[in-house]
C-alpha positions as CSV (number, residue, x, y, z in Angstrom):
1,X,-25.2,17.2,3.2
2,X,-24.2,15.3,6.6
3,X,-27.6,14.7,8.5
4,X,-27.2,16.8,11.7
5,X,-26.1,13.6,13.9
6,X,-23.6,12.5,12.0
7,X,-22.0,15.6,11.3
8,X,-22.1,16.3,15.5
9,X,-20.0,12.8,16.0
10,X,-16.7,13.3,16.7
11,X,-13.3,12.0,14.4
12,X,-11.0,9.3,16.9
13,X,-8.1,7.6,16.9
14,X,-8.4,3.7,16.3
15,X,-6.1,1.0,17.7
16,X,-5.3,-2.1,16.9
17,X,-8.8,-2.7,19.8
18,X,-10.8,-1.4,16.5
19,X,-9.2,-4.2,14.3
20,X,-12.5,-6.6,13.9
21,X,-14.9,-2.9,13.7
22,X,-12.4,-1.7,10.6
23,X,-12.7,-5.6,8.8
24,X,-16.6,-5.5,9.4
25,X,-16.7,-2.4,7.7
26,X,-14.6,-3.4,4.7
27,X,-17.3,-6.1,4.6
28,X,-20.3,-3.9,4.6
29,X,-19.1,-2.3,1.4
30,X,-18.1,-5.7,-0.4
31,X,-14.2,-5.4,0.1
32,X,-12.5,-8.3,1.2
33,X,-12.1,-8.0,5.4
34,X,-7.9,-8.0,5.5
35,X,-7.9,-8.6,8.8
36,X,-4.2,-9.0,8.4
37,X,-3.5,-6.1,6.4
38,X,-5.6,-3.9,8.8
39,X,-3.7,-4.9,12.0
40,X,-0.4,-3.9,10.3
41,X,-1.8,-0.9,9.4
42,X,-3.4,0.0,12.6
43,X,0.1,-0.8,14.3
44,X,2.3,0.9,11.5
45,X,-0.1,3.4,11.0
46,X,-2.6,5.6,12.5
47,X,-6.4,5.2,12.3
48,X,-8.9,7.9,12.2
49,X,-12.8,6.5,12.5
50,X,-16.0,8.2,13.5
51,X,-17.5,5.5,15.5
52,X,-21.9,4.8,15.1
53,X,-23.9,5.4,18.1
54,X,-25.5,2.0,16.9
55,X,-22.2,0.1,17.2
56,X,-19.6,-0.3,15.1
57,X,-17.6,2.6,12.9
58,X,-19.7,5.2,10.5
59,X,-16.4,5.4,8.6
60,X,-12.4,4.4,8.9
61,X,-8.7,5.1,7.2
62,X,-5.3,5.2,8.3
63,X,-2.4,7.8,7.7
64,X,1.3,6.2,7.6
65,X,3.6,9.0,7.9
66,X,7.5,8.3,6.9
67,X,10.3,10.5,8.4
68,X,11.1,11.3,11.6
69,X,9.4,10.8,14.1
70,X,7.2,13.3,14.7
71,X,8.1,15.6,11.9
72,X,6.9,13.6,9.4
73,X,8.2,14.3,5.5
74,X,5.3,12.5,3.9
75,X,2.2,10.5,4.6
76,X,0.3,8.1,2.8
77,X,-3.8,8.3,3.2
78,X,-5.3,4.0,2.4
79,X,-8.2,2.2,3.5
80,X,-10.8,5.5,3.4
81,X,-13.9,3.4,3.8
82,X,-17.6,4.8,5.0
83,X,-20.8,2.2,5.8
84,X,-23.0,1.8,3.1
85,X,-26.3,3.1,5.6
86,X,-24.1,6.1,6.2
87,X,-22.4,6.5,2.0
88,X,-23.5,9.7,0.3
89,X,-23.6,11.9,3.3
90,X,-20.2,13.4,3.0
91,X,-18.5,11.4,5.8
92,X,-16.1,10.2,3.7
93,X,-15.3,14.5,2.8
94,X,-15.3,15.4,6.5
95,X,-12.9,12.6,7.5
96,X,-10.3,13.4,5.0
97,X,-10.6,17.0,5.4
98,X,-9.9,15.9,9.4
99,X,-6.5,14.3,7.8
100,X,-5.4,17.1,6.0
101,X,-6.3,19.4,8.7
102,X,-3.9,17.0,11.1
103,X,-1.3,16.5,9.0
104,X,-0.7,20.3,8.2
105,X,2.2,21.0,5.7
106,X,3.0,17.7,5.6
107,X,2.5,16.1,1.9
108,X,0.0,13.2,1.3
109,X,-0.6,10.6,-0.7
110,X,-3.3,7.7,-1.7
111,X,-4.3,5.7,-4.0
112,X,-7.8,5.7,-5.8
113,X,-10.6,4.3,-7.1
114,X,-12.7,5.4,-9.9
115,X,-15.4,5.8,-7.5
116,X,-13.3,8.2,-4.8
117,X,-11.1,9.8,-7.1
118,X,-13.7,13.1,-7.8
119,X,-13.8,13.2,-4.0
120,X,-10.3,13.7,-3.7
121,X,-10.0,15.9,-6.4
122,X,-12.5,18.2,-4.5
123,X,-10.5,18.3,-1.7
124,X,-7.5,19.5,-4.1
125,X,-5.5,16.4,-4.8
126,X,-4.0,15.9,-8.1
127,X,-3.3,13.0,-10.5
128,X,0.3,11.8,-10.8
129,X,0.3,8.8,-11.7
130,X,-1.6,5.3,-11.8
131,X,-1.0,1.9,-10.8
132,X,-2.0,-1.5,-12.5
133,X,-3.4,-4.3,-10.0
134,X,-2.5,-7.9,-11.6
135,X,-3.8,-11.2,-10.2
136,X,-3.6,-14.5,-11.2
137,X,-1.1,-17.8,-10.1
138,X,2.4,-17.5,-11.6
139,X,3.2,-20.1,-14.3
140,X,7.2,-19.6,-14.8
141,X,8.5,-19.9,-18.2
142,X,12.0,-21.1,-17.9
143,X,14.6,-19.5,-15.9
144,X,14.5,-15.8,-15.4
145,X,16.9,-13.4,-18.2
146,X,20.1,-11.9,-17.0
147,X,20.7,-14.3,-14.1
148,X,19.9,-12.3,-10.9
149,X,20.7,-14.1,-8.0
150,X,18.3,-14.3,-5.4
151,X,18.1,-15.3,-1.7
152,X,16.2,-15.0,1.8
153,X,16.8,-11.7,3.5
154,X,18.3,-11.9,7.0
155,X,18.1,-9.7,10.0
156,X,22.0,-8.7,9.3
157,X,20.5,-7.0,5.8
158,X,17.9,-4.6,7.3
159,X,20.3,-1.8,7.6
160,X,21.5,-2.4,3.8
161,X,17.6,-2.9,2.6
162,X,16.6,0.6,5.0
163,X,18.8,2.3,3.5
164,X,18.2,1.3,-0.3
165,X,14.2,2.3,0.6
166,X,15.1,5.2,1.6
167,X,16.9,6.1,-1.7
168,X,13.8,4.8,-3.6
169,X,11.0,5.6,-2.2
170,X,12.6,9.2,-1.1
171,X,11.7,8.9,2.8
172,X,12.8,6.7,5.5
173,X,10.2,4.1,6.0
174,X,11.8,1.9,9.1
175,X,8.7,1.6,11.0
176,X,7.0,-0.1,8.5
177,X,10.0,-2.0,6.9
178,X,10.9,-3.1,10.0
179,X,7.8,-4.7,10.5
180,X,7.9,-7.1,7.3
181,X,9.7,-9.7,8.6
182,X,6.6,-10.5,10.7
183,X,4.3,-9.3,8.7
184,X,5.2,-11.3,5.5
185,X,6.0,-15.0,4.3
186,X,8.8,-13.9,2.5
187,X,11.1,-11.5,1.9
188,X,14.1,-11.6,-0.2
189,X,16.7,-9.8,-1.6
190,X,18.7,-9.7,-5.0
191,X,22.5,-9.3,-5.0
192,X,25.0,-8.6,-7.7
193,X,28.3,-9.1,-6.2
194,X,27.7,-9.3,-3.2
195,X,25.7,-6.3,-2.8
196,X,22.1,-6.1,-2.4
197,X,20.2,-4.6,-5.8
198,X,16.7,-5.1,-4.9
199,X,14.2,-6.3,-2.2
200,X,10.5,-7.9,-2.2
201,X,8.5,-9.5,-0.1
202,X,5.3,-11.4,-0.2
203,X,2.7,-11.3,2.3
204,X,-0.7,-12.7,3.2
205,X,-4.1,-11.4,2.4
206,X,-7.1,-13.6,2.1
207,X,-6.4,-16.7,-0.2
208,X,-3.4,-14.7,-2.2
209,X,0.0,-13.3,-1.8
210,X,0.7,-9.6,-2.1
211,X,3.7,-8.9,-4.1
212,X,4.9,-5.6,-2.2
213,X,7.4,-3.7,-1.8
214,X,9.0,-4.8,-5.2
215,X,12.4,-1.9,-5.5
216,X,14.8,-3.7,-7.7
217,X,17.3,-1.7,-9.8
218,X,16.0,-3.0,-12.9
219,X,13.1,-4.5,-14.7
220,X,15.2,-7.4,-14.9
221,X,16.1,-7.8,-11.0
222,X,12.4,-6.8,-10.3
223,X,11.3,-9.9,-12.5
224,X,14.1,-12.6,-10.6
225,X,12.5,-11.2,-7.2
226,X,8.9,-11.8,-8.0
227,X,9.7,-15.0,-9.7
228,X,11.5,-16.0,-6.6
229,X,8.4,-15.2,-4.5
230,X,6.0,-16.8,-7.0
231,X,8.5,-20.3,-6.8
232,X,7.8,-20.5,-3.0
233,X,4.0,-19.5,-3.3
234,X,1.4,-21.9,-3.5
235,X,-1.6,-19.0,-3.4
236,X,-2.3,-17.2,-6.4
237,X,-0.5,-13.5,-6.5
238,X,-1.1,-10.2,-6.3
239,X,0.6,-6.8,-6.5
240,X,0.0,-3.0,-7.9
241,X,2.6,-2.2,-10.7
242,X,3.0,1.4,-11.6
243,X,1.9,1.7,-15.1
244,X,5.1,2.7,-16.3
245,X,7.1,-0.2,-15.6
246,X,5.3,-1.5,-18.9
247,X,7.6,-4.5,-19.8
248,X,7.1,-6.2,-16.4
249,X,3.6,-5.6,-16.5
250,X,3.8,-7.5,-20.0
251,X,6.2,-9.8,-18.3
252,X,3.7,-11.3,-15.9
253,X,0.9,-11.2,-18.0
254,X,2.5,-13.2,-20.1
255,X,3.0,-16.0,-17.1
256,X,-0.8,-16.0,-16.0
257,X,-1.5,-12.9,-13.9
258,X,-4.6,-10.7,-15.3
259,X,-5.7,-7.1,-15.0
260,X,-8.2,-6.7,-12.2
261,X,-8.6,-3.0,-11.5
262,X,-6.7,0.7,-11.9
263,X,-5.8,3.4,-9.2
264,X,-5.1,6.8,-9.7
265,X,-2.2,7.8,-7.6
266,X,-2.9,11.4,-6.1
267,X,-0.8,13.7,-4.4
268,X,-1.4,16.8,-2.2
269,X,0.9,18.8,-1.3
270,X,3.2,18.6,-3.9
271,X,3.4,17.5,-7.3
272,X,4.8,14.5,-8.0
273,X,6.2,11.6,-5.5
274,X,9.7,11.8,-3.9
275,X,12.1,8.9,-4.7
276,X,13.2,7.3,-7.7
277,X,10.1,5.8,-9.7
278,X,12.5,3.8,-11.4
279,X,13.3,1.3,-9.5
280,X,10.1,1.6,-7.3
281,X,7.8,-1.0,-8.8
282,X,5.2,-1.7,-6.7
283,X,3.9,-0.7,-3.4
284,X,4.3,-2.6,0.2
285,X,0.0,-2.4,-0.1
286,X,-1.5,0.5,-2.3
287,X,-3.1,1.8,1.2
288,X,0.7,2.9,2.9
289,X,2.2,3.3,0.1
């Protein structure tokens, strides 16, 4: 049980202000300190922290809501982190129990960890699915099957790539995509025709690049895309794969990138994820979504 003072200490908002509190937290319990991931988040997002009297934040997450504005149709729960002096006290319980209590009716998502996964089942979220994380640096193996044709996104393609989230990931996401541009070192799109099949980008985060969003209409577009990141990389990768998507997980295996780790893709609210799995292939980052 919560001791009495850290049950009487009240659930804020952060800002991107709490940016360096939210990495030194990821660093107390031995996660990498994102600094860029967690300013994207803080901005796209919003953070909920319980802050120690003793400095610094008891606990931290953030809640990315898609749809309009306001009236959200889904939100994604990541980054649900609580200080080791603090862990076992159920302040990770009361803060997502804050979330769900904020975000009403409105369906949730998160990803997690074989460590958090019976607390979120406690709180009533179920399994629906589970996501591989691959790491490793990308040795290409001769030009890429079915000869996708790949190229630099520009500005006059957001519209086209907003709209072809939208179908995918079944909720409109333009905060957030609109954001990648700046947020990532690449982002590029795959065309047949003329048209636009597929987008990915590739963004910073520690010594590697993330691999995320990855929506191509095919495994085959979805391995031209990363291969096209990979080619203009010179950090080792990194992305989530849904579990299903088995030949691309074999795919990059196969050219150097190893299992690391599993998450367990939970929903509440509803029972499975809106959009089109399909040709959803990996996450932007497993904490939005």
């Amino acid at each position: 049980m919560p001791t009495p003072s850290l049950a009487a200490l009240p659930v804020r908002r952060l800002t991107h202000r709490d940016l360096i509190a939210c990495a030194d937290l990821s660093e107390d319990r031995g996660w990498p300190r994102e600094e860029h991931k967690w300013g994207f988040l803080l901005t796209a997002g919003k953070g909920y922290g319980i802050d120690d009297p003793d400095g610094g934040l008891v606990s931290a997450c953030v809640v990315t809501e898609y749809g309009p504005h306001g009236r959200p149709a889904f939100g994604a729960i990541g980054m649900v982190l609580v200080a080791e002096r603090h862990a076992r006290q159920g302040v990770g319980r009361r803060l997502v129990r804050h979330i769900t209590s904020v975000m009403g009716t409105t369906p949730l998502t998160l990803h997690a960890t074989p460590n958090g996964r019976p607390l979120y089942e406690e709180l009533g979220f179920k399994t629906t699915g589970r996501a591989e994380m691959v790491v490793g640096r990308f040795t290409p193996d001769g030009p890429v099957s079915g000869g996708v044709m790949t190229r630099a996104a520009t500005a006059e393609d957001l519209t086209t790539i907003l709209r072809l989230d939208e179908q995918v990931f079944g909720a409109d996401r333009m905060p957030v995509i609109a954001r990648l541009p700046a947020f990532a070192d690449q982002v590029r799109v795959a065309e047949d025709g003329g048209r636009i099949i597929g987008y990915a980008a590739a963004w910073p985060n520690m010594d590697t690049h993330v691999v995320g969003p990855l929506i191509a209409r095919d495994t085959e577009t979805a391995k031209a895309l990363l291969a096209s990141l990979a080619e203009r990389s010179n950090r080792p990768l990194r992305t989530d794969i849904d579990v299903r998507h088995e030949e691309l997980l074999a795919w990059v295996k196969e050219r150097g990138l190893a299992s690391v780790a599993f998450n367990t893709v939970m929903t509440y609210g509803i029972t499975e994820l809106p959009g089109d799995w399909t040709r959803r292939f990996a996450p932007l980052t497993v904490a939005a979504g």
